[in-house]
Every structure is written in C-alpha cells, then in structure tokens.
C-alpha atoms as a printed R data frame, in Angstrom:
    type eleno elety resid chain resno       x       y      z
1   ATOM     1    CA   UNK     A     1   0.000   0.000  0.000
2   ATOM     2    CA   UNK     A     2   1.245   3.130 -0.734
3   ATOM     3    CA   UNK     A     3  -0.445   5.320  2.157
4   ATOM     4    CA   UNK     A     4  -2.519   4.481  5.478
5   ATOM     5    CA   UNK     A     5  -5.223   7.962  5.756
6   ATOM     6    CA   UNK     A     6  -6.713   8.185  8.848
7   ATOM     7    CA   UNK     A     7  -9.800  10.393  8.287
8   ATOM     8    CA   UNK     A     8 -11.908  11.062 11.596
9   ATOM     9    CA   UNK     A     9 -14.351  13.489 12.907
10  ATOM    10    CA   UNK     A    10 -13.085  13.358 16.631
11  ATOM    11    CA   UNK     A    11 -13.773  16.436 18.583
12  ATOM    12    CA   UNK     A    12 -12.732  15.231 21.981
13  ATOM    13    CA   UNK     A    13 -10.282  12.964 20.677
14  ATOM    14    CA   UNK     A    14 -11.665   9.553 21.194
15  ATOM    15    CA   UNK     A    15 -12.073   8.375 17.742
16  ATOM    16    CA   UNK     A    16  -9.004   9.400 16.322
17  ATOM    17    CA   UNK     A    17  -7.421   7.300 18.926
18  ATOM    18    CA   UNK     A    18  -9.737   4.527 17.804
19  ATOM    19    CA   UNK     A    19  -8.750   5.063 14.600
20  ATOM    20    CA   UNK     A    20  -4.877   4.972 15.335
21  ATOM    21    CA   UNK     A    21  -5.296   1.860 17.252
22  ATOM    22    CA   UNK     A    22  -6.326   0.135 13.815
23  ATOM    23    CA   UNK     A    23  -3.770   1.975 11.692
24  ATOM    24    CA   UNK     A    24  -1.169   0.679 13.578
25  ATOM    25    CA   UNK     A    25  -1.305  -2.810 11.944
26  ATOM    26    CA   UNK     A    26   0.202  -1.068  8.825
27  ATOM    27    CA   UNK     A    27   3.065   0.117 11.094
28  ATOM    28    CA   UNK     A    28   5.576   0.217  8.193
29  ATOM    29    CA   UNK     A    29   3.374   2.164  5.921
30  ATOM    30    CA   UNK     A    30   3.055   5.827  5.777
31  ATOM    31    CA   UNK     A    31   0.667   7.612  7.366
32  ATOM    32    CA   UNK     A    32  -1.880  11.023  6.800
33  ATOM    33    CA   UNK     A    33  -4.205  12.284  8.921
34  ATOM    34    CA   UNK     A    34  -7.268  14.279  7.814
35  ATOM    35    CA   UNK     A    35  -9.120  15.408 10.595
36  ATOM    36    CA   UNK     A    36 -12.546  16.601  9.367
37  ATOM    37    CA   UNK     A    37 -13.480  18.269 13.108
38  ATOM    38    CA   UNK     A    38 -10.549  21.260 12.769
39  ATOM    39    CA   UNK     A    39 -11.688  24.404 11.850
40  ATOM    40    CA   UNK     A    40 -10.222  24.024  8.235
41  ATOM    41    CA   UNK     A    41 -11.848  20.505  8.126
42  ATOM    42    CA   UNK     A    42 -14.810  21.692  6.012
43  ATOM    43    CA   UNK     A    43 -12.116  22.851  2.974
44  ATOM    44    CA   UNK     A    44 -10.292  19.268  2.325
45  ATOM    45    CA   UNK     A    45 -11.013  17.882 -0.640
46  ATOM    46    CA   UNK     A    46  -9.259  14.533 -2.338
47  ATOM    47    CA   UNK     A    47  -9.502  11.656 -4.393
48  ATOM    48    CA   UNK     A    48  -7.733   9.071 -3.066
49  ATOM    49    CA   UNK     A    49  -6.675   5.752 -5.861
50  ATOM    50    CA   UNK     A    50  -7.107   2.303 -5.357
51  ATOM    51    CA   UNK     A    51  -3.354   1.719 -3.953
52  ATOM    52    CA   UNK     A    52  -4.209   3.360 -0.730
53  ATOM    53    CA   UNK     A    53  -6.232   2.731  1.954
54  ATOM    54    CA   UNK     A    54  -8.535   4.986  4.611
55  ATOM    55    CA   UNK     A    55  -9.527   4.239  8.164
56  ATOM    56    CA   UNK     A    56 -12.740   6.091  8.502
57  ATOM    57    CA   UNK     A    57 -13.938   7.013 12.008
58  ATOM    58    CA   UNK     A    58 -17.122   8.707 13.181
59  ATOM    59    CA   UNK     A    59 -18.664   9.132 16.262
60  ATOM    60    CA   UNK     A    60 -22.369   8.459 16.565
61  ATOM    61    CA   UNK     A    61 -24.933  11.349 17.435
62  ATOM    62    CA   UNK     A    62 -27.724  10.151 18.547
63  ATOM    63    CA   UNK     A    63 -27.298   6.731 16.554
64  ATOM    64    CA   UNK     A    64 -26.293   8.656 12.976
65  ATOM    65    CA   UNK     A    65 -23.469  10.092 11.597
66  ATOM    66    CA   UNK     A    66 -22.937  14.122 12.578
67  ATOM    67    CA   UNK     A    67 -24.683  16.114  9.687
68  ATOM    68    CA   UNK     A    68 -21.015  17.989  9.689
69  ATOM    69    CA   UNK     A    69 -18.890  15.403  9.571
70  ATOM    70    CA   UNK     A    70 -21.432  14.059  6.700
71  ATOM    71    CA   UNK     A    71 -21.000  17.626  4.632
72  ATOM    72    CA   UNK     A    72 -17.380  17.308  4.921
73  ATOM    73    CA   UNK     A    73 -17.177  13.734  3.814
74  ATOM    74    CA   UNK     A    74 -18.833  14.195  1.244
75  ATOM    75    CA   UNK     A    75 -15.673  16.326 -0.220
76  ATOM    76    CA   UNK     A    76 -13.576  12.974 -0.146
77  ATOM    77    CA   UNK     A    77 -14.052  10.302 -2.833
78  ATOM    78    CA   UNK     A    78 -12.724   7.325 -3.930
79  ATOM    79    CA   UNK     A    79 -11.468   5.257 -6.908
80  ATOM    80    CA   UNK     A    80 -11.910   1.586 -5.699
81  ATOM    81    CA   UNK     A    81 -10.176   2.648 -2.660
82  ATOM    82    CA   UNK     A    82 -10.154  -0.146  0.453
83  ATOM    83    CA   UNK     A    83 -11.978   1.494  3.632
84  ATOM    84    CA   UNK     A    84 -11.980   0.595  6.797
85  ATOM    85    CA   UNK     A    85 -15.322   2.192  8.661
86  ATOM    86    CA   UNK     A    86 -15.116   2.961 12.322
87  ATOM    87    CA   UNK     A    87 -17.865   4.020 14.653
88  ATOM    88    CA   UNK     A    88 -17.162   5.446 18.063
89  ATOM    89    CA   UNK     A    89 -20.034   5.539 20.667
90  ATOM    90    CA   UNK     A    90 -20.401   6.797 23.965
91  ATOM    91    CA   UNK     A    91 -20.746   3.621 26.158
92  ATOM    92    CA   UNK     A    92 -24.859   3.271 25.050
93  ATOM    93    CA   UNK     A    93 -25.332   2.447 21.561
94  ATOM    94    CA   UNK     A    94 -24.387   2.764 17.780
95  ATOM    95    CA   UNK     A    95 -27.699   2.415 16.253
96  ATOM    96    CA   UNK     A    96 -27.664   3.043 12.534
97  ATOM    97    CA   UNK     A    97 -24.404   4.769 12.417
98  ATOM    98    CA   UNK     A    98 -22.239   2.086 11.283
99  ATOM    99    CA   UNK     A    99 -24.804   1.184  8.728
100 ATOM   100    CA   UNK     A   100 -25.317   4.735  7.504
101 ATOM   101    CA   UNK     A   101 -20.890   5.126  7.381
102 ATOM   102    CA   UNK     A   102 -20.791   1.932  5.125
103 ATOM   103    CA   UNK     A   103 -23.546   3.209  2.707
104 ATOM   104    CA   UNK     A   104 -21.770   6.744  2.288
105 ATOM   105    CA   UNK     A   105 -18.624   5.224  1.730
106 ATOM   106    CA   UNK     A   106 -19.557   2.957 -0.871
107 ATOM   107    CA   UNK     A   107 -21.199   5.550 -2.580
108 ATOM   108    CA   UNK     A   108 -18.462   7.475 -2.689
109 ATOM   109    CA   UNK     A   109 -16.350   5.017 -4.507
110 ATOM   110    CA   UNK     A   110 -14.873   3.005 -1.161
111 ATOM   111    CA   UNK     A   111 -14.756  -0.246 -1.237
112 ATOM   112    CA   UNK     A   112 -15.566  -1.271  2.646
113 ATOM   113    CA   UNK     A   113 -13.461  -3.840  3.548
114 ATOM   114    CA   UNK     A   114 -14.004  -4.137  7.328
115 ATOM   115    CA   UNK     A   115 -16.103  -1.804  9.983
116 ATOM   116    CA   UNK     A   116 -15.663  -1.812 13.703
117 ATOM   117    CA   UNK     A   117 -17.634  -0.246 16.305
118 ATOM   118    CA   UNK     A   118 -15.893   1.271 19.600
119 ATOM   119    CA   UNK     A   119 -16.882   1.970 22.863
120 ATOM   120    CA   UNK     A   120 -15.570   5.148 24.243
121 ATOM   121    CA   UNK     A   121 -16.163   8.106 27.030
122 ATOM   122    CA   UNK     A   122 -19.150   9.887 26.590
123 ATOM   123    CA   UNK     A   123 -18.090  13.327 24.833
124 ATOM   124    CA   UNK     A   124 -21.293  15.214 27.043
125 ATOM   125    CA   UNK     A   125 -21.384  12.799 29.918
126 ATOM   126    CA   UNK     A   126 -17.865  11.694 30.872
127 ATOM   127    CA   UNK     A   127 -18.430   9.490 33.743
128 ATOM   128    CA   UNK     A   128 -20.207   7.358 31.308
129 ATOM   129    CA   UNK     A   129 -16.964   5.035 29.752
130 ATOM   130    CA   UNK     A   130 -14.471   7.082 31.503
131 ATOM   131    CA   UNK     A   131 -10.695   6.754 30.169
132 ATOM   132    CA   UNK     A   132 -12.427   4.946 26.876
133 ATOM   133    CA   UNK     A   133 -10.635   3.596 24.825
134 ATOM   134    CA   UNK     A   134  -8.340   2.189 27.518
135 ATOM   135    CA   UNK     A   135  -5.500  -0.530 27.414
136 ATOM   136    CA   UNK     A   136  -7.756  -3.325 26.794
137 ATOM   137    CA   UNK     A   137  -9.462  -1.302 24.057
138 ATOM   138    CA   UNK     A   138  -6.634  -0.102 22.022
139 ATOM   139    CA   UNK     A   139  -5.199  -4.036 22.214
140 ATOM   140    CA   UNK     A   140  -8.504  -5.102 20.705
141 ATOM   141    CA   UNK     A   141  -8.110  -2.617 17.966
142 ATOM   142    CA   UNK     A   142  -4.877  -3.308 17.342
143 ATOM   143    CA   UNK     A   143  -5.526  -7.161 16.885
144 ATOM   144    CA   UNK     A   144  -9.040  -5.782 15.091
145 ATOM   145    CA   UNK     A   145  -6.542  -3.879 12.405
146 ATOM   146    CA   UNK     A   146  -4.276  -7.097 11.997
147 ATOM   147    CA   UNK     A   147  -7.422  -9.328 11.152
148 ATOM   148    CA   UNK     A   148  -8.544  -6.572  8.786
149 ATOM   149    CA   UNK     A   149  -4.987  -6.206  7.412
150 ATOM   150    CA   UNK     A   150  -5.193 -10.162  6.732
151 ATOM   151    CA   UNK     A   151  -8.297  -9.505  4.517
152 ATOM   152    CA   UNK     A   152  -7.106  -7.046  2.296
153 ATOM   153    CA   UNK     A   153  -4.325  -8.721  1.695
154 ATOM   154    CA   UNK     A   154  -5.665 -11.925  0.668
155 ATOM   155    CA   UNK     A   155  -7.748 -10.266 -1.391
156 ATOM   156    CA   UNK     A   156 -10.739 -10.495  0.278
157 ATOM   157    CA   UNK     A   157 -13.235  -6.739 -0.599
158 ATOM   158    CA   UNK     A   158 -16.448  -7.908  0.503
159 ATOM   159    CA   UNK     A   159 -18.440  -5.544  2.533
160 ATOM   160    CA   UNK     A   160 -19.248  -6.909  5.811
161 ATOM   161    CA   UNK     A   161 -22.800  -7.113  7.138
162 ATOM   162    CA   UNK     A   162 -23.098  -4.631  9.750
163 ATOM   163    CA   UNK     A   163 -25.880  -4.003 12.128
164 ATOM   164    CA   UNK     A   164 -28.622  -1.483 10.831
165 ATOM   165    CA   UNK     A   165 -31.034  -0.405  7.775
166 ATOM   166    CA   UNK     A   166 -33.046   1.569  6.111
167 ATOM   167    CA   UNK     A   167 -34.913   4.247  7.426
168 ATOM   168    CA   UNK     A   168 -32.423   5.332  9.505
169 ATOM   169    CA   UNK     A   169 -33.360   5.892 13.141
170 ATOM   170    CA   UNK     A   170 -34.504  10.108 12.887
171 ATOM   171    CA   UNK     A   171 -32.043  12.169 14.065
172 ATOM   172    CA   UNK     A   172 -32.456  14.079 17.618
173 ATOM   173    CA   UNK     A   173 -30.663  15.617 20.389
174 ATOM   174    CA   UNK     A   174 -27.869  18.428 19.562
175 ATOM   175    CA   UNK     A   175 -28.706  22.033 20.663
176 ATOM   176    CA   UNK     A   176 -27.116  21.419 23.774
177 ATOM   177    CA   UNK     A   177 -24.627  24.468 23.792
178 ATOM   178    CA   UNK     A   178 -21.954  24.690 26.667
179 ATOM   179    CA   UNK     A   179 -21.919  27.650 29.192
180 ATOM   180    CA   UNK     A   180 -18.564  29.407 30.195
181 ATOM   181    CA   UNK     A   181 -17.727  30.198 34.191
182 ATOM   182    CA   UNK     A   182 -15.956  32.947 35.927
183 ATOM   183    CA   UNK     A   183 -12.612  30.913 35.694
184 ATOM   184    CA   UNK     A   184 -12.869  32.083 31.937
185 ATOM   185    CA   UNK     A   185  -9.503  33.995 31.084
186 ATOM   186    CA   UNK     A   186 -10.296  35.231 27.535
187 ATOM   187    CA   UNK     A   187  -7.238  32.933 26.235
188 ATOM   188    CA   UNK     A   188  -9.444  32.239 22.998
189 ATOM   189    CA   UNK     A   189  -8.270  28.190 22.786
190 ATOM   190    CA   UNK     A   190 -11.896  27.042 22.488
191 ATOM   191    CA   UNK     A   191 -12.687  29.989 19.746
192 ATOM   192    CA   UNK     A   192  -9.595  28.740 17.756
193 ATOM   193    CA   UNK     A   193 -10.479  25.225 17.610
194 ATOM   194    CA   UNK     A   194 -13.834  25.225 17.270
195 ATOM   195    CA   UNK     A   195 -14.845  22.679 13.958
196 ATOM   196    CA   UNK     A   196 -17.786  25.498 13.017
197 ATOM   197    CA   UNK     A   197 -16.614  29.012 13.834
198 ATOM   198    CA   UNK     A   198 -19.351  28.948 16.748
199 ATOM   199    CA   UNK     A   199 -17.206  30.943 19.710
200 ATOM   200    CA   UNK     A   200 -16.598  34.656 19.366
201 ATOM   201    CA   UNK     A   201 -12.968  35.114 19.149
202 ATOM   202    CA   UNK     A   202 -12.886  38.151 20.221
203 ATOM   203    CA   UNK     A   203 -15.301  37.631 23.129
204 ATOM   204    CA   UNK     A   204 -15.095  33.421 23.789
205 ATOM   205    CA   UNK     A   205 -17.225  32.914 26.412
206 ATOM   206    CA   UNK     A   206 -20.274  33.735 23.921
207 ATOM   207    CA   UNK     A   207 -21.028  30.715 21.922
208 ATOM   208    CA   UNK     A   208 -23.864  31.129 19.095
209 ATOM   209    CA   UNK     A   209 -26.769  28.652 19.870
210 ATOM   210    CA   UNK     A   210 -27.150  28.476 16.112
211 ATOM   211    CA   UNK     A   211 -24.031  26.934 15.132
212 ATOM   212    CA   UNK     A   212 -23.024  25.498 17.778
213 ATOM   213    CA   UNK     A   213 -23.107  21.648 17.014
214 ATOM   214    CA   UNK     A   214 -23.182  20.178 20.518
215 ATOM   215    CA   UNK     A   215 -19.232  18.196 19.438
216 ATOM   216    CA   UNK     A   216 -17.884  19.484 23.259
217 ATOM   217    CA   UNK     A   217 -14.639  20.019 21.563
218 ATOM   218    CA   UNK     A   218 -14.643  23.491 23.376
219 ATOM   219    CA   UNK     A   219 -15.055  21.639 26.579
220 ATOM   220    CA   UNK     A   220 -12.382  19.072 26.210
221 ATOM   221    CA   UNK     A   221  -9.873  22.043 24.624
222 ATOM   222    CA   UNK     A   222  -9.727  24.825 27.962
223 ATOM   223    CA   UNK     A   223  -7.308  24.520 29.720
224 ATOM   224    CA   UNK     A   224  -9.141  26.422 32.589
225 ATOM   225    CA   UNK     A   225 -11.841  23.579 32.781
226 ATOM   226    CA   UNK     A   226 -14.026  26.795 32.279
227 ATOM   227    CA   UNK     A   227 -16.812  25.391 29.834
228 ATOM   228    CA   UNK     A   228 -19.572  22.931 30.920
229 ATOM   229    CA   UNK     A   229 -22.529  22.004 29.842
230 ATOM   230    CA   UNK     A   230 -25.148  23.687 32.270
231 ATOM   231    CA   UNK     A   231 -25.971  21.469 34.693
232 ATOM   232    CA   UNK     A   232 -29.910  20.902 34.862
233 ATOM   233    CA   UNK     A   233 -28.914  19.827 31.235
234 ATOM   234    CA   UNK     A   234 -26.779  17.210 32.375
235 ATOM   235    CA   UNK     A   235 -28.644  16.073 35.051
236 ATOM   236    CA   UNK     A   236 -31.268  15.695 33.122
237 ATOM   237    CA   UNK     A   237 -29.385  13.483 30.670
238 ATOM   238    CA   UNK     A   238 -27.671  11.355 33.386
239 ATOM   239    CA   UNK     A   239 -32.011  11.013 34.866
240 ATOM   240    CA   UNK     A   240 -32.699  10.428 30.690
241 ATOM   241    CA   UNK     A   241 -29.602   8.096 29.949
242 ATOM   242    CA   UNK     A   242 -28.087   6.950 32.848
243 ATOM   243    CA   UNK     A   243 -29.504   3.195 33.107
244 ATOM   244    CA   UNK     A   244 -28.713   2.933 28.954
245 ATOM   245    CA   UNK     A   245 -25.145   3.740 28.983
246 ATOM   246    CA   UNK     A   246 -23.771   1.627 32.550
247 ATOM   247    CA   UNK     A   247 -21.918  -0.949 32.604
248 ATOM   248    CA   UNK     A   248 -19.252  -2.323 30.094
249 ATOM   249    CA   UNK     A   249 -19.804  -1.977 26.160
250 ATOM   250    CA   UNK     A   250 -17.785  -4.072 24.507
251 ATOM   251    CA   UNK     A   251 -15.956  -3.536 20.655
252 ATOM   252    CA   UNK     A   252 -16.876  -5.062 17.861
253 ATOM   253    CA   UNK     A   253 -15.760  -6.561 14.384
254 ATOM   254    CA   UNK     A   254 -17.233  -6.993 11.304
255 ATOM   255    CA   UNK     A   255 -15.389  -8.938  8.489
C-alpha cells in the first residue's frame, strides 16, 4: 500500500485514537491524517486511488453520523479505494451509524473492507466510559486492524454485514450548547479550535446557539476547565440516559 489515511471526525479525541489503534497494523506504511473536526476541516477535498487505503472514524450522534462530519465527507471520494469504517459511541449504543458510514462510503467510490464499532467516554457525559478507549481497548483494535490487514491482503473486498437499515433511526438531540464560568480567562483556545466558527474570538465565552453543534470540543480544549454544559442539562441526561449507557460496552468486528 502506498499510504494508510486516517480520516476522523473526533472532537474530543476519542475516535481518532480509535482510529490509530487500527492503523497501527500497517506500522511500516506511511501515514496522513485528515481530521474533518478542525476548523479548516470543512475545505479538504481529495480523491484518493485504489493503492491506498482509509480508516474512517465517526462518532455516533444520537445513533447517525454528525450532519457535519457528513457535509465534509462528502468532499472525499474514492477510486476503488479499500476502507476501513469505524464508529465510536459513547458507552450506550451505535444504532444506525455504522450502517449509515458503510452506505456513504460505498457511494463514494470506497470499497468497505471491514467496519468496527468502539466503545468510548461519553463526549457530554464523561463518567459514562471514563478513560475509553483504555488498554484493553486499544489491544482489541490493534488485533481488530491485523485481522482486517489479513483480509485485504488476501484479497478479500467484501463488505461486511453490519448491524442497521433503512430508514435510519430520525435524528435528535444536539442544541445542547456549553456555558462558560468565571474561571474564563479570555485565552481564545476554544474559539480557535472550534470545527464550526461557533465561539466569538474576540469575546469566547459567547457561543452562538445556532451553530453550535453540541461536538464538546470546546469543553475538552480549555485549559481552565471553564466550559460545561449547564448542569440541569446534564442532570437531566444522566435522569434520561443513565440506566442505557452503565456498565461495560464491549468492541466489535465486522469482516
């Protein structure tokens, strides 16, 4: 193979770490990252030929793919190109999402050969798969890359049967836009990283309701702790989703 491309929409981090943990089983290869949640994510555009291959991770919102990390996507095609479709979830469920990532890719000239779904912390309730993926995670997506690995290279392109189908569970949640504290400095980090331009740089602790796309990048990014989401929210989540998202998800593998 020419070139491993890790392409993820990982605000807080957690899928691109997924999605690392299954690159490195081409650890001889070289590597490109194309991270569709930075600010400039919504301007790269490529074709990428059938000598390659790309590691595509989402997270699931509310059991579907994020509408922006669809729109930017949607900007990468390919020419009989091997994929590799990863789905990060927040210690509950997956739904459609894996389902939905599969269909876009093969419609975009990707040739699925594998799809794996990962448990991982909760990017609006942490305490919900804390530390996710962990050590035991990242060696089962490691060995989850080598078996994948195997496949491609024995020639093997058939898309796997993944759980989900058509009509896609409707899409809900979002609007839940994080308030700033008095332990708000001004330093701007959460303005500059934001994937949609939704912070005022020039006064960050305003976020516009409009744009904001619930990701909680701008949570995970201060580096005074000084962004939350506002608290009836979240207790009203953990009351709403608490019982759904205990306990131990475990990874999966689809060949």
């Amino acid at each position: 193979m020419k070139q491993i491309n890790e392409i993820y929409f990982s605000p807080c981090g957690t899928t691109k770490k997924a999605v690392d943990q299954i690159a490195a089983a081409w650890a001889e290869e070289e590597k490109k990252a194309w991270d569709l949640s930075a600010p400039e994510g919504g301007s790269l555009r490529a074709e990428f030929p059938a000598e390659e291959i790309c590691i595509v991770g989402m997270p699931a919102y509310g059991g579907r793919v994020p509408l922006t990390a669809l729109e930017r996507l949607a900007n990468l095609k390919g020419k009989n190109t091997p994929a590799i479709a990863v789905v990060t979830y927040g210690n509950r469920a997956f739904d459609d999402t894996l389902a939905e990532l599969c269909q876009i890719l093969t419609a975009q000239g990707f040739v699925v050969c594998g799809a794996v779904a990962s448990a991982t912390e909760h990017s609006i309730m942490p305490q919900f798969g804390a530390g996710r993926p962990d050590e035991r995670d990242c060696a089962e997506l490691r060995e989850f890359g080598k078996q994948i690995r195997e496949k491609i290279e024995a020639g093997e392109t058939g898309c796997p049967q993944v759980p989900g189908k058509e009509p896609f569970v409707e899409r809900h949640g979002g609007g839940i836009v994080p308030v700033t504290s008095n332990a708000c400095e001004g330093c701007g980090q959460c303005a500059a990283e934001c994937p949609v331009g939704a912070i005022s740089k020039e006064e960050p602790w305003k976020t516009d309701k409009d744009v904001c796309v619930s990701c909680m990048r701008c949570i995970h990014v201060c580096p005074r702790k000084a962004r939350m989401v506002p608290e009836p929210v979240a207790a009203a989540l953990v009351e709403r989703l608490g019982k759904l998202c205990a306990g131990r998800k475990e990874n999966s593998l689809y060949l």
